[in-house]
C-alpha positions in Angstrom: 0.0 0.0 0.0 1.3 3.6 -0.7 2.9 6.1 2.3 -0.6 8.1 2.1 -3.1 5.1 2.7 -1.5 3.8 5.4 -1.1 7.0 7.6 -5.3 7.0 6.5 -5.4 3.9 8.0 -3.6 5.1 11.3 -5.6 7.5 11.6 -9.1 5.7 11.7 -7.2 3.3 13.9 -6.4 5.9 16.3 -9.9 7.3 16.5 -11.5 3.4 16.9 -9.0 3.3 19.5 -10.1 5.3 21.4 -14.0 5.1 20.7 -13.3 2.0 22.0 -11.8 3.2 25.0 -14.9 5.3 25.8 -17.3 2.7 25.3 -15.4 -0.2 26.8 -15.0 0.5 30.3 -11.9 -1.0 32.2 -10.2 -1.7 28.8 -6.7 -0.9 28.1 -6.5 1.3 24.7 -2.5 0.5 24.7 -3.3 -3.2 23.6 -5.9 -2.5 20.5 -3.0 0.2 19.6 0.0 -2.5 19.8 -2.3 -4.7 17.6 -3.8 -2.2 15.0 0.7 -1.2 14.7 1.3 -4.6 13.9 -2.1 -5.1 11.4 -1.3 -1.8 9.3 2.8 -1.2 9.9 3.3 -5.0 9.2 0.6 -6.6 7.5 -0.4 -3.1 4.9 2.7 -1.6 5.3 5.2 -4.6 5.0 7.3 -3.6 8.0 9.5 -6.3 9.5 7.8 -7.8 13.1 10.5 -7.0 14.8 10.6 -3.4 13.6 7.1 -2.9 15.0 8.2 -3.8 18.3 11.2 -1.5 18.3 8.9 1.2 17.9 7.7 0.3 21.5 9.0 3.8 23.6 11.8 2.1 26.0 12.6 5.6 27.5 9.1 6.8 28.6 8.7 3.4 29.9 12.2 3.5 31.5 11.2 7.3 33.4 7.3 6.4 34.2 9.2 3.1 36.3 11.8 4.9 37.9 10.2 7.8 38.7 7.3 6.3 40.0 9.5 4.1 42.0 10.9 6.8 43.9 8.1 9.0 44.3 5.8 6.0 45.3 7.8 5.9 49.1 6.9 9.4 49.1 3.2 8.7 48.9 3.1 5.7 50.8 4.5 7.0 54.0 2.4 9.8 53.8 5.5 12.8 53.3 3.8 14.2 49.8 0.5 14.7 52.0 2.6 16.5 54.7 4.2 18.8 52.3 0.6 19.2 50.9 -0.7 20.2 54.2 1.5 22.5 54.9 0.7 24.7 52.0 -3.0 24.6 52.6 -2.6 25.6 55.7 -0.5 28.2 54.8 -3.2 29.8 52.4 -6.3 28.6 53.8 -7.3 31.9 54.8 -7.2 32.7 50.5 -8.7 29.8 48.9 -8.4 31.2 45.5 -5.0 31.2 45.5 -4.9 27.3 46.5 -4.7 26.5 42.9 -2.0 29.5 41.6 0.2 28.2 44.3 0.0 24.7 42.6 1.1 27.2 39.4 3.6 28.8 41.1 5.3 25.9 43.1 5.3 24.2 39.7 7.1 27.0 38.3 9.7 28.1 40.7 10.6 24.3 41.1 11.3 24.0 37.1 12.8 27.9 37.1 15.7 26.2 39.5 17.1 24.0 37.3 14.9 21.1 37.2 12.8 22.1 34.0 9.4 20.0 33.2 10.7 17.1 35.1 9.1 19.6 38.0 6.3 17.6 37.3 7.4 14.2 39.1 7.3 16.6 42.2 4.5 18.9 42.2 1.4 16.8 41.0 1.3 14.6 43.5 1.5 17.1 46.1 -0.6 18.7 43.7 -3.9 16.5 43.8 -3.8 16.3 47.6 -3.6 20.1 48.0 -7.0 19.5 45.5 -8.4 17.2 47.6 -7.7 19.4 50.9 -9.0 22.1 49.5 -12.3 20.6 47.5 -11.3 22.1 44.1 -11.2 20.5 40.3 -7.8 18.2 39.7 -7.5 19.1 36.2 -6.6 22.9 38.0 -3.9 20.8 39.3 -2.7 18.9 36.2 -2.8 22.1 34.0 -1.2 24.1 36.6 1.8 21.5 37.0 2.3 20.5 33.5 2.1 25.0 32.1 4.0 25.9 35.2 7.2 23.6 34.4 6.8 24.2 31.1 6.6 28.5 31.8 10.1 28.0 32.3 11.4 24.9 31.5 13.2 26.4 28.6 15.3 28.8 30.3 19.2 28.3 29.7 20.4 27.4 33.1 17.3 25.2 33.0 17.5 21.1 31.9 15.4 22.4 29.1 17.5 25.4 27.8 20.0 23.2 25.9 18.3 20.6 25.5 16.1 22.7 22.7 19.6 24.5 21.6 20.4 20.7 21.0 16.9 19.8 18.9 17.7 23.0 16.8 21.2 22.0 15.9 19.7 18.4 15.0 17.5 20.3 12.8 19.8 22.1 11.0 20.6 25.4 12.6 24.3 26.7 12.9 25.6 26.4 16.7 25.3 30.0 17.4 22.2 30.6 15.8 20.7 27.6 18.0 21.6 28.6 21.0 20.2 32.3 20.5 16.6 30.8 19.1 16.6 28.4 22.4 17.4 31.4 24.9 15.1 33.3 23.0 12.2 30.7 23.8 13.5 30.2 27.0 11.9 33.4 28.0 9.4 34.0 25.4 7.4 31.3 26.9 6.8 32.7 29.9 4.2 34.8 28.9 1.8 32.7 26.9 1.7 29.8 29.5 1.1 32.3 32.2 -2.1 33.3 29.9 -3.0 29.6 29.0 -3.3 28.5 32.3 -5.4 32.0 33.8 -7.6 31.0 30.8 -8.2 27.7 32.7 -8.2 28.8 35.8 -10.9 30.7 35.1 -12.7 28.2 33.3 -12.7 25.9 35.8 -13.5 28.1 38.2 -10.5 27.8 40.9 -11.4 30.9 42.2 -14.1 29.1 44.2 -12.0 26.7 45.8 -13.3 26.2 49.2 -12.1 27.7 52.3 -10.4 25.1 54.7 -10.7 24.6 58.2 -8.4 23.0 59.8 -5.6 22.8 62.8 -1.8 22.9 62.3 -0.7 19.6 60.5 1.1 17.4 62.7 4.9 17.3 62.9 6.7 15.2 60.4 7.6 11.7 61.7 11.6 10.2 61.8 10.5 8.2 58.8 9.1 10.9 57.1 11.8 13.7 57.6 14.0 11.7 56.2 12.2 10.9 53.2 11.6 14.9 52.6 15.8 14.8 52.9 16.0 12.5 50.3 13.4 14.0 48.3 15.2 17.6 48.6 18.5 15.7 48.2 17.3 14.5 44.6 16.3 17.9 43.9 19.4 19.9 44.8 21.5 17.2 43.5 19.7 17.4 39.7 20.3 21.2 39.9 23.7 21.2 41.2 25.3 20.1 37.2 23.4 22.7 35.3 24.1 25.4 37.7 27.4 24.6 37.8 27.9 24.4 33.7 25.9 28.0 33.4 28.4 29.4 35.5 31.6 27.4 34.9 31.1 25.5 31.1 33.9 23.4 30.7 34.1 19.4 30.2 33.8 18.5 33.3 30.3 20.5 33.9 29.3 19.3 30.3 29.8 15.6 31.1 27.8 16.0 34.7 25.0 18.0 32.8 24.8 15.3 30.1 24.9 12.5 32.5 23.1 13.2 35.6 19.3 13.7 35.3 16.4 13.5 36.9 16.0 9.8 35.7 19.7 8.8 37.4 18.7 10.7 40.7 15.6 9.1 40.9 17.4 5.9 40.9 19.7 7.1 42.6 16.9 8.1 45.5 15.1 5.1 45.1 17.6 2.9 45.9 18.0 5.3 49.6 15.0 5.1 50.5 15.2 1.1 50.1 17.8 1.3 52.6 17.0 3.6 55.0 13.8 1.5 55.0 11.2 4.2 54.2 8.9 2.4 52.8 8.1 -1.6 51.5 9.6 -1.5 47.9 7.4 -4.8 47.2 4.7 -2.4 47.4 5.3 0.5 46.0 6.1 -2.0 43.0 2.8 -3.2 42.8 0.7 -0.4 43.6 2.7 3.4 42.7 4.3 2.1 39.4 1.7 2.3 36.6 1.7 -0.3 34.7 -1.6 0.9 33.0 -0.5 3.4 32.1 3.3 2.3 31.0 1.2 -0.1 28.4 -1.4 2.5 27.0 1.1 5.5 26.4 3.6 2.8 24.9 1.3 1.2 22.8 -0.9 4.1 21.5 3.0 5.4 20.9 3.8 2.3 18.3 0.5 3.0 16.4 1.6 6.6 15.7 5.5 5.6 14.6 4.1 3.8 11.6 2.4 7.4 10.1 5.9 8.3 11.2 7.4 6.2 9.2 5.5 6.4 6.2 5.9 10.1 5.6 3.9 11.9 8.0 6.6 15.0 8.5 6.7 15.6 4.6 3.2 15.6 4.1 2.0 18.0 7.0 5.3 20.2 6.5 3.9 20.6 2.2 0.6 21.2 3.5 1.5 24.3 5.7 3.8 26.1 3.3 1.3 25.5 0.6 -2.2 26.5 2.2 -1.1 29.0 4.8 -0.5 32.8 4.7 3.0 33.5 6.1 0.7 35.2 9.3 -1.1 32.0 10.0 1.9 29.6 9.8 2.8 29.9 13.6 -0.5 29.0 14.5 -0.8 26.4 12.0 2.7 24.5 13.9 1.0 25.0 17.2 -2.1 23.1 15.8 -0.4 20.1 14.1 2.3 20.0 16.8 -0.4 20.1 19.3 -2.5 17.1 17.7 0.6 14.7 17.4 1.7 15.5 20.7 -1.7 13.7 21.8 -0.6 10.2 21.2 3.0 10.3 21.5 6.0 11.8 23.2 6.9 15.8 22.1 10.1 15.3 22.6 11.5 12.2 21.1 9.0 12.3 18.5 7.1 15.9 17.8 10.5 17.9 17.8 12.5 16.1 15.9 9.6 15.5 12.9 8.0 19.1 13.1 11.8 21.1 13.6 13.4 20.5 10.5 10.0 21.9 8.7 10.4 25.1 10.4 14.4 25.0 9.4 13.5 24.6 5.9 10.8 27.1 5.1 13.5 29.6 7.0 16.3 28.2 4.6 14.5 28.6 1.9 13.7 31.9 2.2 9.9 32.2 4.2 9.8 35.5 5.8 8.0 33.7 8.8 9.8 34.0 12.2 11.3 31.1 13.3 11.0 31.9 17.4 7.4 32.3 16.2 6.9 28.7 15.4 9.4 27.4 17.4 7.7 28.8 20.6 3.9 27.6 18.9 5.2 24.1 18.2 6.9 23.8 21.5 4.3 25.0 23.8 1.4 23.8 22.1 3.2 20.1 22.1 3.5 20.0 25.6 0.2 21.8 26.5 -1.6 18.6 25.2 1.6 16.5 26.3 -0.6 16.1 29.6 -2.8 14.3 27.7 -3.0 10.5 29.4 -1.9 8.9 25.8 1.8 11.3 26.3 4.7 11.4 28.5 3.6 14.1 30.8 -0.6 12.8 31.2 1.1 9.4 32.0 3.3 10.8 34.7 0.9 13.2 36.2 -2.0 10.6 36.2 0.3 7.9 37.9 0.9 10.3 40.7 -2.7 10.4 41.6 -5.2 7.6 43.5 -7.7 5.5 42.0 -10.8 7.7 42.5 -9.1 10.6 40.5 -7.5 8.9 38.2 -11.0 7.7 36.6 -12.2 11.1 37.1 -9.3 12.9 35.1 -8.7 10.3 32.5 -10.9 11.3 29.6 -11.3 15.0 30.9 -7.7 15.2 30.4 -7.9 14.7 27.0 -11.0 17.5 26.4 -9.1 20.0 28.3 -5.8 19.4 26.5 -8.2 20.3 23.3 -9.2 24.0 25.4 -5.4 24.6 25.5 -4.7 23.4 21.8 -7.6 25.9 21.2 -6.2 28.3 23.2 -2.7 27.9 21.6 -4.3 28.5 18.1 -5.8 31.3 18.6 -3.1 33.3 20.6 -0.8 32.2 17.6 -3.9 33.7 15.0 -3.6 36.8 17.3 -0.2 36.9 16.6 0.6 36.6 20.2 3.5 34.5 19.4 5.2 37.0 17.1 5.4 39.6 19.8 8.9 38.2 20.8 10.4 38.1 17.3 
């Protein structure tokens, strides 16, 4: 079959998928998404078995394990909810601003070096703070996922070269890379600030609920010395990029390449195992999700055969050709924004939608690249909190039972209000105003 019938076919997979989802309670979309890859990647679109299943995502599934793992003695021994208390307490008497300071914790914690990976942190602090104080969780998933990502980009930030490293992949010079990723570093502050107010408003946070309640209750032994580790982790994935933005050199380079938030997570894990915070056995079978770890993963091979089958050339000729230069930024936000639905912005998004941008800039498009870089980017990982992505799946693991069937499917209407929103801030040329 040709490149263009079977991306056709992926598509009408993706929406049975998840029809099926809705209308089939307690059923895992991940598995009708690993079948319908091998039916059209292998049976239409003669792919190798063994290719389809290296299209299975080994990284996301590597960072929802580990990061779960660690976080998951957190929750168990009750020193997220203590850290949750606390800042209820502390703005009980202003219950509106209950879900800003989700925003702001979200965003000051990612601002400090830690970049998006604030996530694994704040939401599940996050949802209890929701709970506590009786307001929706989506405030909180929104809140988490815009916050990290307000300044997630900045160049002292995980983030920061990161992006300068995408750009280079995608054909910008060095230089010219690392200006355009400092650039978006700070112009997407603004915009997320606005995308999640929109919500906030929306969902009507400013009614959260006023909470009575007496001083929480000191921290146990058990617990303070999770909160140690937990702050240990923290300082100790800050420590190599604040030490190559102010000292770049090899040394700084290698410890910023090579110790993330995935190795200190490990890393913190395997102290909590022997401090003996918490029953590892359990956290195993009850804070990893392995529900999760098969939807996103399968739902993720589905969308690598449109991949491979063309899908960059074919949405990258249909901008240029049916888009006024004005348009264009919102017109990346829109299609980055719809692929970053089903699978992971950054290993797959970025590097298909990047090299578009590159070449209508090569090739002489009087379109500004920060523009679209900053649409594309953004709009990606607003509806990366979507469950099927890297960010919903992390988020939603964090949270219990009862919310998780609450925020599953609104996740993914609400990650539609802030492609929407996206879209038309780029139509308003919002996304201009920095270059």
């Amino acid at each position: 079959m040709t490149d263009n019938i079977i991306m056709v076919l992926v598509l009408a997979a993706l929406t049975a998928t998840v029809v099926w989802g809705i209308a089939v309670k307690n059923c895992n979309i991940g598995l009708i998404g690993m079948a319908f890859a091998f039916i059209i990647g292998s049976w239409a679109g003669g792919a190798d078995t063994y290719e389809i299943i290296s299209y299975w995502p080994t990284s996301i599934m590597f960072i929802l394990i580990v990061t779960s793992w660690f976080f998951g003695y957190a929750s168990l021994n009750g020193t997220l909810a203590g850290v949750a208390d606390r800042i209820v307490y502390a703005t009980r008497k202003v219950p509106w601003f209950s879900p800003i300071s989700v925003f702001l914790t979200s965003f000051i914690i990612s601002g400090l070096g830690i970049g998006v990976w604030g996530i694994v942190f704040v939401a599940p602090i996050g949802f209890v703070i929701a709970k506590r104080g009786d307001f929706n969780p989506l405030l909180v998933v929104i809140a988490t996922n815009v916050g990290a990502l307000a300044t997630g980009g900045l160049q002292w930030v995980a983030g920061g070269p990161t992006n300068a490293g995408l750009l280079m992949a995608a054909g910008w010079e060095t230089k010219e890379a690392s200006k355009l990723a400092v650039q978006f570093g700070y112009a997407s502050i603004v915009p997320c600030i606005i995308a999640y107010l929109v919500c906030y408003f929306l969902l009507r946070g400013y009614k959260a609920k006023r909470v009575e309640m007496e001083a929480p209750k000191p921290f146990t032994t058990v617990q303070k010395k999770t909160l140690a580790v937990l702050l240990a982790v923290m300082l100790a994935n800050m420590l190599p990029l604040i030490l190559y933005f102010l000292w770049p050199c090899n040394v700084t380079v290698f410890l910023k390449d090579h110790c993330n938030i995935q190795f200190w997570s490990i890393v913190g894990a395997i102290a909590c195992m022997v401090l003996k915070l918490g029953d590892e056995k359990e956290i195993i079978e009850k804070k990893i999700p392995w529900n999760a770890v098969i939807l996103i993963c399968g739902v993720s091979m589905l969308i690598q055969v449109a991949v491979q089958h063309g899908l960059s050339d074919v949405i990258g000729s249909w901008i240029n050709l049916n888009f006024p230069t004005w348009m264009i930024p919102a017109a990346f936000a829109l299609f980055g924004g719809l692929l970053s639905f089903f699978c992971s912005a950054m290993s797959v998004v970025y590097p298909l939608m990047l090299p578009m941008i590159y070449g209508m800039i090569a090739n002489g498009s009087e379109v500004s690249a920060l523009a679209c870089v900053t649409a594309l980017i953004l709009t990606a990982c607003y509806t990366g909190m979507c469950p099927f992505s890297q960010n919903g799946a992390l988020m939603l693991a964090s949270a219990d039972a009862e919310t998780k069937n609450y925020l599953f499917y609104r996740m993914i209407l609400w990650s539609v209000v802030l492609l929407a929103v996206s879209v038309v801030y780029g139509l308003l040329g919002g996304y201009n105003v920095w270059g």
